[in-house]
C-alpha positions in Angstrom: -8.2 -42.6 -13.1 -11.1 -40.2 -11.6 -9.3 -40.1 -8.5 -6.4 -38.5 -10.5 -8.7 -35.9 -12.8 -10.2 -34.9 -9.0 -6.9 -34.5 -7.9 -5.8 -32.4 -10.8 -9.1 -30.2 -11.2 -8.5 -29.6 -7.4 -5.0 -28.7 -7.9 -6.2 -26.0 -10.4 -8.9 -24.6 -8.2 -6.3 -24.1 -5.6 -3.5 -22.5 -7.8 -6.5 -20.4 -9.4 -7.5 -18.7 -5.7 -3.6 -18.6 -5.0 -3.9 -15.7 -7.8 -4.3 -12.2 -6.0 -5.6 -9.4 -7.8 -4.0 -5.9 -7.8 -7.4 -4.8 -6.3 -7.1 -7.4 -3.2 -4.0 -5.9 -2.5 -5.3 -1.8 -2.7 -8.2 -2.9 -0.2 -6.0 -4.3 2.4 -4.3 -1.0 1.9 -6.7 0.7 2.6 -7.5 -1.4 5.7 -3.8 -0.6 6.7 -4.2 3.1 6.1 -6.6 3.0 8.9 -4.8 0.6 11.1 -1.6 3.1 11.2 -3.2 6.2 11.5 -2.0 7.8 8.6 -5.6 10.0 8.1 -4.7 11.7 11.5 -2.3 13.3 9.5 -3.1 13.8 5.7 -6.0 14.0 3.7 -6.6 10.5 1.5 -8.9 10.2 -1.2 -11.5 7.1 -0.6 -10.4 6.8 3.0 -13.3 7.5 5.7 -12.4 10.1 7.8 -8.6 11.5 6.3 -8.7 14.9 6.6 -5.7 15.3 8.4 -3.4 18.2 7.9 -0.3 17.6 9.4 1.1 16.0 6.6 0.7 16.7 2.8 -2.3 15.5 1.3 -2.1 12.1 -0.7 -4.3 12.8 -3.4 -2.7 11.7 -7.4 0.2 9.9 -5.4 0.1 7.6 -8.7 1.0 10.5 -10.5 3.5 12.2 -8.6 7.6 11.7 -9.7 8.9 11.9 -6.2 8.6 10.5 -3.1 8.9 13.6 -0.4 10.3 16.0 -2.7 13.5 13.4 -2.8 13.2 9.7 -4.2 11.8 8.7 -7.4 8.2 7.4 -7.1 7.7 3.8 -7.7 6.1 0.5 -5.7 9.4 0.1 -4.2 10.7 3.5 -3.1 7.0 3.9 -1.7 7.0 1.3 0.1 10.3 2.1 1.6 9.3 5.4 2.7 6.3 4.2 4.3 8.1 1.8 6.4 11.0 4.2 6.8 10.9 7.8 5.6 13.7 9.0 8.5 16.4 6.6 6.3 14.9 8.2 3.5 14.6 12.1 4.8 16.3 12.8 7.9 14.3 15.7 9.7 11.0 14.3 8.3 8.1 15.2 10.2 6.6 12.0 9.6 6.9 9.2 12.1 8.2 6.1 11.7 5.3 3.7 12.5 5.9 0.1 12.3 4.5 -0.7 9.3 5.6 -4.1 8.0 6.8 -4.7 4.8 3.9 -6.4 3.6 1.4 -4.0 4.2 3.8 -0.7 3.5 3.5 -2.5 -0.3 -0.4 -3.0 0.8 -0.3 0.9 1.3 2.0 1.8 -1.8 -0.9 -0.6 -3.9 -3.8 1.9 -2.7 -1.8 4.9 -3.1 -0.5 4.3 -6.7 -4.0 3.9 -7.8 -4.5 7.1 -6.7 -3.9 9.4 -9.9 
């Protein structure tokens, strides 16, 4: 019988740390932000060093109602664009960089926070 509550209070601790906040998520954005080299080319609010001017600066992306003058703004379409903005915009200056889709949604988390 004790074996079972251990077993069970142990199952909850698990399922309870399986839980990922919203803020976990914008850190490893931010983290990814970094890792592709997106301050080389625009200027990012809370990110060391992203002064970049080549691209538009990033600041209120949360705010914004379209995505590259073109799709709707939301998690999804963000996420999209980052992994692929040439589907999106053909002629884009911005390059497509790898991104995966797990941290392209990493990225659109940091960015929609940004308002």
């Amino acid at each position: 019988m004790i074996r079972m509550f251990a077993l069970v209070g142990l199952a909850i601790v698990v399922v309870g740390c399986a839980k990922e906040s919203p803020r976990d998520a914008a850190i490893r954005g931010a983290e990814h932000i970094q890792y592709y080299g997106c301050p080389s080319c625009h200027t990012i609010p809370g990110i060391p060093g992203a002064r970049g001017t080549v691209g538009p600066p990033l600041d209120r992306m949360g705010s914004r109602t379209y995505i590259a003058g073109v799709l709707p703004n939301s998690p999804t379409n963000l996420s999209t664009w980052i992994q692929h903005p040439h589907a999106v915009h053909r002629g884009t200056a911005m390059p497509e960089m790898g991104v995966t889709p797990s941290d392209a949604a990493d990225i659109a988390r940091y960015l929609e926070d940004l308002r």
